[in-house]
C-alpha positions as CSV (number, residue, x, y, z in Angstrom):
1,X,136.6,111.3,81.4
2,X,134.1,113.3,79.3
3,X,131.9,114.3,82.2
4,X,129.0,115.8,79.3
5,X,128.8,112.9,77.2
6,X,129.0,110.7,80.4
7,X,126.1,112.9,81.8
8,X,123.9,112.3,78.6
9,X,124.7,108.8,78.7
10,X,123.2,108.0,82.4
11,X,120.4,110.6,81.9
12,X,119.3,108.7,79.2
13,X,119.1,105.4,81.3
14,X,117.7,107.2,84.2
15,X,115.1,108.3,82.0
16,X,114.4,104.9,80.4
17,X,114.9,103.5,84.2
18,X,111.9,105.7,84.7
19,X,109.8,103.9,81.7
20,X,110.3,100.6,82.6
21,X,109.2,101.2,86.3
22,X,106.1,102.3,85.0
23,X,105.8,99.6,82.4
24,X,106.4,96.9,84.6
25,X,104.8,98.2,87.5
26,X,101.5,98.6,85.2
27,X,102.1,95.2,83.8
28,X,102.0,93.6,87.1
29,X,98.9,94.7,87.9
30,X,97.3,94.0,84.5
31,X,98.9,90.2,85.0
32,X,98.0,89.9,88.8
33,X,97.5,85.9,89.6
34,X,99.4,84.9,86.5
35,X,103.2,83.3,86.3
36,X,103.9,87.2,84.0
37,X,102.3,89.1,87.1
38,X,104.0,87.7,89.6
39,X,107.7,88.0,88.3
40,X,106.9,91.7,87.5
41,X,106.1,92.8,90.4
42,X,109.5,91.2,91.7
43,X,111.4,92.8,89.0
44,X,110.0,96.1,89.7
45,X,111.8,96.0,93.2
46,X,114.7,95.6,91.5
47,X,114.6,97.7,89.2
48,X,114.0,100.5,91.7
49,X,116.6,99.7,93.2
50,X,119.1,99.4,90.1
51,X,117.5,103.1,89.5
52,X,118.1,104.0,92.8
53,X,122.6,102.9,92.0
54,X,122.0,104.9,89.1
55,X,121.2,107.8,91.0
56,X,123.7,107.0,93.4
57,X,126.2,106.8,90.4
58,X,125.3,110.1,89.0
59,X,125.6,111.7,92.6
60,X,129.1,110.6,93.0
61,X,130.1,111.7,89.3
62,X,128.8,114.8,89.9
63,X,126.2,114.5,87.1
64,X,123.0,116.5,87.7
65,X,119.5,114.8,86.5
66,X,117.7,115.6,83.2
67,X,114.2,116.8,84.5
68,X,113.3,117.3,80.9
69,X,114.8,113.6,79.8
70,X,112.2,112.0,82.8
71,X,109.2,114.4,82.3
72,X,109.5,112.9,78.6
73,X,109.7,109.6,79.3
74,X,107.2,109.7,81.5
75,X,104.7,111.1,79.0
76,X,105.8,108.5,76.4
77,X,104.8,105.7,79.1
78,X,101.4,107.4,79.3
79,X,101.1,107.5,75.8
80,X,102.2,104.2,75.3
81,X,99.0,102.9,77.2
82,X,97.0,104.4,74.4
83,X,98.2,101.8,71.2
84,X,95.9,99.4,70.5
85,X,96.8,95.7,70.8
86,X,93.8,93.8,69.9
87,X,92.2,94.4,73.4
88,X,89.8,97.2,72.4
89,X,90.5,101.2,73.2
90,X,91.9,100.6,77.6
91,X,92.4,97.1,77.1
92,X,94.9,94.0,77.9
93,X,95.6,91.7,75.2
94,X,98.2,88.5,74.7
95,X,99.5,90.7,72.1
96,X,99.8,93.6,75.2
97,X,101.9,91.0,77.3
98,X,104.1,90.2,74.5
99,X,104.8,94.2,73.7
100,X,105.5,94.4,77.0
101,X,107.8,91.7,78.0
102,X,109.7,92.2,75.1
103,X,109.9,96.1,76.0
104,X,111.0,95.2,79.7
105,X,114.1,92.5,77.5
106,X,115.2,95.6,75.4
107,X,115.8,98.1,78.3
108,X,116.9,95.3,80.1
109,X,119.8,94.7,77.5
110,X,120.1,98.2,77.8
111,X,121.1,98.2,81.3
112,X,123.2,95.3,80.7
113,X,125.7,97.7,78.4
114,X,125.5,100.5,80.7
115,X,126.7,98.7,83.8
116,X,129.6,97.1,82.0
117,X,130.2,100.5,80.7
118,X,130.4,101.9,83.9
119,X,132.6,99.1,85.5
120,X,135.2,99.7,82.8
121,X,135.3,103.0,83.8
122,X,135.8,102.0,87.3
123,X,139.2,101.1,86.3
124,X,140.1,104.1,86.0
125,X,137.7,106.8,87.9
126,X,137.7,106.4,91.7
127,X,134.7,108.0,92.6
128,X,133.2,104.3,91.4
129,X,135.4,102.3,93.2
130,X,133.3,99.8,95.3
131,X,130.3,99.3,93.6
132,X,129.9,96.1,92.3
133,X,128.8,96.4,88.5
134,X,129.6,93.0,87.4
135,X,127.2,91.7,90.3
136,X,124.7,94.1,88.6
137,X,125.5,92.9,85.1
138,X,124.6,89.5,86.3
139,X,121.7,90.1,88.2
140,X,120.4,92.0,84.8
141,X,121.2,88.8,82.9
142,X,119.2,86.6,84.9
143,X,116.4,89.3,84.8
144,X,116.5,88.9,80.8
145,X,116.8,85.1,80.9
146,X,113.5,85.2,82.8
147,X,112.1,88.1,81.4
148,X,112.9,86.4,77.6
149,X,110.8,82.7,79.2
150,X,108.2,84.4,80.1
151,X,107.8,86.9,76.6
152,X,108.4,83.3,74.8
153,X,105.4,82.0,76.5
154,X,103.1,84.8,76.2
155,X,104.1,84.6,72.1
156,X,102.9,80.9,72.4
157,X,99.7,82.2,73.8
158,X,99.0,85.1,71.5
159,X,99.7,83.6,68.4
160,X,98.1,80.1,69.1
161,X,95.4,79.3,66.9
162,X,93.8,77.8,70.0
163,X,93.3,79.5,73.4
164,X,96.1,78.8,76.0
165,X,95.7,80.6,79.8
166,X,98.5,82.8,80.4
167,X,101.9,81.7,81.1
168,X,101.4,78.0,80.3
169,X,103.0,76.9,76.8
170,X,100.8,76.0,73.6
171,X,98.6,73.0,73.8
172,X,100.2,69.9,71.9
173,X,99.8,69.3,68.7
């Protein structure tokens, strides 16, 4: 096992781990009372505590954290908050929704890979045996299933000629 190349590899997911805490915890509260708000702030339990396996992961591997990797992530989260999406300098947009849904898919996927990374290398390295990455694979795949709705949805909404509340689909044509 290439313990350096291992160690970039989870730092870099710990570090987007840390971004899409902070995305979706600040999304929830931007979509509080809405079908978008709702599922995020049930997704960012569980994405804490995918991030808190990761941790446990690197722990048993020996793999120390990237203070650097998180301190940068974090700071592109911040910034993040600053590009404009229609909704004026601080503010939420349908567009915002969309960016961020379909953020929240893509590290999503990303996490998807690494877990069936790391239960291949179960196979062979017994410091993972007993953690159960294809039940985290799968829980990640019915994340993105319901992450991908609900970014479908807010598309509706943001590109409809007409107004549509969020989280409801396009009025009929």
């Amino acid at each position: 096992m290439n313990v350096k190349l291992l160690g970039i590899y989870l730092n870099d997911h710990l570090a987007g781990s840390r971004f899409g805490l902070d995305l979706a915890q600040r999304a929830a509260r931007r979509n509080a009372g809405n079908p978008v708000g709702d599922y995020l702030s049930t997704l960012r339990v569980e994405l804490e505590q995918d991030r808190t396996l990761l941790e446990r992961v690197m722990r048993g591997l020996e793999v120390p954290k990237d203070r650097l990797k998180e301190g940068a992530a974090w700071a592109i989260a911040w910034m993040e908050r600053l590009k404009p999406n229609g909704g004026g300098l601080l503010g939420y947009s349908p567009l915002s929704r969309v960016m961020d849904l379909e953020a929240l898919c893509i590290g999503t996927r990303g996490r998807i890979c690494m877990w069936r990374a790391l239960e291949r290398l179960a196979k062979t390295e017994a410091r993972l045996a007993g953690i159960d990455f294809e039940a985290c694979v799968e829980r990640a795949e019915a994340q993105l299933k319901t992450l991908e709705r609900l970014r479908l949805r807010a598309s509706d909404t943001a590109f409809a000629s007409e107004s549509v509340a969020p989280g409801t689909s396009v009025p009929a044509r």
